[in-house]
C-alpha positions, 0 to 999 in steps of 0.5 A, a space after each residue: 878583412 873578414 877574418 877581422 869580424 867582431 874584432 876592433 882592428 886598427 888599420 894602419 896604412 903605410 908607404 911601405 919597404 922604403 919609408 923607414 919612419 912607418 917600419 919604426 912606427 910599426 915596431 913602436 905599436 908592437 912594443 906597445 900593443 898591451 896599450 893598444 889592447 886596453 885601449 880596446 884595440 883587438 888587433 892591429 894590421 898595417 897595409 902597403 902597395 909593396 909586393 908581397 915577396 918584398 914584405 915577408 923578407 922586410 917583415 922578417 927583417 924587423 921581427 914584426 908580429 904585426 900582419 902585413 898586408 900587401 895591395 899593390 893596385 891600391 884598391 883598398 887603399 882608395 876605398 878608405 881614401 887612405 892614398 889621398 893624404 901621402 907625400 908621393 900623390 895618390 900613387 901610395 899611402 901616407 900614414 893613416 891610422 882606421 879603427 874598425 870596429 866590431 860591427 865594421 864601422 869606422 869609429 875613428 880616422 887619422 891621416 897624418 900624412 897630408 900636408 903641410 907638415 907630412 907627419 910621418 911617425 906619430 909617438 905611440 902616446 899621442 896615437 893612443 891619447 888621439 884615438 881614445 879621444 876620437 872613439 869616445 866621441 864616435 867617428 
């Protein structure tokens, strides 16, 4: 994510081409990003294991804008530990949302994908109102 420096990048990890709740949550983002943006967001990512043939065609597909990052082995997954909160074991992403900020600080985490409830589209307002709270307090 080097190209993401001195920019505040909302990091979302997904499950993926099969999960359609995380393609509409990524579709909701887009149609919100002005939202994003006066929330201080610089740009928003989205992470997944799928191969990056299946995306561009998935990617296509929805119409996304949104950068779509394939990691099949995981590795920046499990750096984030964003592979720990998901329905399918720690062998994909649940639904995590990271702000990383200028300087490469997390300033605010969710994983709302974990158990019990394995929440799986999170309404754009309550993301917003979640990660404004969450960035204010500082991580």
């Amino acid at each position: 994510m080097g190209s993401q420096q001195n920019k505040t990048v909302l990091v979302f990890f997904q499950k993926g081409i099969d999960c359609e709740p995380c393609w509409t949550q990524l579709r909701d983002i887009q149609a919100d990003m002005s939202a994003f943006q006066a929330a201080g967001i610089s740009e928003v990512i989205s992470v997944t294991t799928d191969s990056l043939g299946a995306l561009r065609q998935k990617v296509a597909d929805e119409g996304l804008r949104i950068p779509i990052l394939s990691d099949p082995t995981l590795a920046v997954s499990r750096t984030y530990h964003a592979n720990s909160y998901g329905m399918m074991g720690t062998g994909a992403d649940g639904h995590t949302f990271i702000v990383v900020g200028p300087t490469g600080r997390i300033e605010w985490r969710a994983d709302y994908g974990g158990a019990p409830n394995y929440t799986m589209d999170v309404p754009v307002a309550t993301l917003l109102t979640q990660m404004r709270a969450g960035m204010a307090k500082g991580f």
